[in-house]
N, C-alpha and C positions, 0 to 999 in steps of 0.2 A: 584427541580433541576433547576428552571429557574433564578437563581445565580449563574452557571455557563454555559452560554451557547456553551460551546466548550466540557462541557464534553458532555453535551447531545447528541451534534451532533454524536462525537463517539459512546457513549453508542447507538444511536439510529441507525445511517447509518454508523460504523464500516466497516462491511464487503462490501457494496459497495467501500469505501473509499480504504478499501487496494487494492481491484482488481485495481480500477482505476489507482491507484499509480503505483500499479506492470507491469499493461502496458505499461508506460510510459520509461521504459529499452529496449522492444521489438520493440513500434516504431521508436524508435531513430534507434535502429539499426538495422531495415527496411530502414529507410531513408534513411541509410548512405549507407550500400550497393545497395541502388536504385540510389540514390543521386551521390555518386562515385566511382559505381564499385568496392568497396572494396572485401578483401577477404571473403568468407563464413562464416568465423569464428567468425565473427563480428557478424552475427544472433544466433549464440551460446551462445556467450559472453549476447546477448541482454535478450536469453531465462533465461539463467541461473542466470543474474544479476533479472531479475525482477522475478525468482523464491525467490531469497536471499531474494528481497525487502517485496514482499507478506507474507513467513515466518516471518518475522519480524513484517510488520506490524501489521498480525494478533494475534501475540505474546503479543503486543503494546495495540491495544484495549481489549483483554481478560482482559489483567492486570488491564485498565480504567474500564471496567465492574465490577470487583470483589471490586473494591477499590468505586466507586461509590455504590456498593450495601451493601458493609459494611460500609461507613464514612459518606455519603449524607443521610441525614432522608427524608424520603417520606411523 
């Protein structure tokens, strides 16, 4: 597998990868509502969008997993 080095990384460090991602919706909107005062809802929106994100991405690498361990030869 070291002919494609992007699958490896996911096959390898996937799930850090998504967490990382899916915080990336919750800080932003910490920020915003520390930043300016916005409404509360905004940390809702931040929970929920980087809930969407994480499902997803973990949906994302599963699929890189299964498809690397049935088409990639070892």
């Amino acid at each position: 597998m070291d002919q494609y080095p992007i699958i490896k990384l996911i096959v390898e460090r996937g799930n850090v990868l998504a967490v990382v991602v899916a915080l990336l919706p919750l800080c932003a909107a910490v920020a915003a509502v520390a930043g300016a005062a916005w409404h509360w809802l905004a940390l809702i929106a931040g929970v929920i969008g980087g809930l969407v994100v994480y499902v997803l991405l973990k949906s994302y690498v599963e699929l890189v997993r299964v498809m690397a361990d049935m088409l990639i030869p070892k």
